[in-house]
C-alpha distance (Angstrom), angle and dihedral (degrees) to the residues before:
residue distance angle dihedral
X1 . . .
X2 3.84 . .
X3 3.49 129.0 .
X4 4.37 124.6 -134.0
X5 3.58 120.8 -158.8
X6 3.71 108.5 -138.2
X7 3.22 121.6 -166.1
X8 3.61 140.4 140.9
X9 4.09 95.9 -111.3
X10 4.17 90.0 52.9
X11 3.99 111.1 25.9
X12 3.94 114.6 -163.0
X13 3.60 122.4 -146.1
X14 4.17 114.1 -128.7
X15 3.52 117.2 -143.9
X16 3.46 128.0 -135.6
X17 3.78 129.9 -98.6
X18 3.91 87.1 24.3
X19 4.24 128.0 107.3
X20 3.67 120.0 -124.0
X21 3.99 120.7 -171.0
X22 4.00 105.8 -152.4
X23 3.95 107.3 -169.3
X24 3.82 106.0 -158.9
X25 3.63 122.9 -167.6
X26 3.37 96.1 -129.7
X27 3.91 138.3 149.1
X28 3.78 130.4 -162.3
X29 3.73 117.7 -176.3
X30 3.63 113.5 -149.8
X31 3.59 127.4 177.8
X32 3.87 115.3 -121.1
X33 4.03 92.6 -97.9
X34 3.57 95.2 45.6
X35 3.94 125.6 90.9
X36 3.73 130.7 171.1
X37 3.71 142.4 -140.3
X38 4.23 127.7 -147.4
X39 3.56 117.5 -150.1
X40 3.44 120.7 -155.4
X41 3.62 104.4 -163.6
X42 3.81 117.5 96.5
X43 3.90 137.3 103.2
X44 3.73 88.9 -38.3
X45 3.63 93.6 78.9
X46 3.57 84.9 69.3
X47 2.76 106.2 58.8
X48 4.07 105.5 41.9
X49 4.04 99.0 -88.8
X50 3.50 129.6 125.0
X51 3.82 117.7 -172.2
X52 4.23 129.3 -171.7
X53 3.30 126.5 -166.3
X54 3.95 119.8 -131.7
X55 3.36 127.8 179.9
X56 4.01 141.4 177.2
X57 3.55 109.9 -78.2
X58 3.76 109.9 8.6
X59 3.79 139.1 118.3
X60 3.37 98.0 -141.9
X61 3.66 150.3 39.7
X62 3.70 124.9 -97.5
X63 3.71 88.9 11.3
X64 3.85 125.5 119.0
X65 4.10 115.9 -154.3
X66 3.88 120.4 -125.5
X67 4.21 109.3 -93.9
């Protein structure tokens, strides 16, 4: 495994037909009824990337638990 710095001051370039894990420090605050869905299709099918969504305590990719 290798490790990229990204950042905005250096960029990177990711190569095709390789996996990248991206932590983000992100935080969405959903109320206990509320769930959410990730959808992977956008411009980045064009151009030969594939991004899933994981997140802390789900089963599944691109899927955000309730609360």
């Amino acid at each position: 495994m290798h490790e990229i710095q990204l950042d905005k001051d250096n960029g990177a370039v990711l190569e095709t037909g390789c996996v990248y894990v991206v932590p983000l420090l992100e935080k969405l605050d959903l109320q206990r009824r509320v769930s959410g869905m990730a959808n992977p299709k956008s411009s980045t099918g064009r151009i030969d990337v594939f991004t899933r969504l994981i997140t802390d305590r789900s089963e599944a990719f691109d899927r955000v638990e309730a609360g």
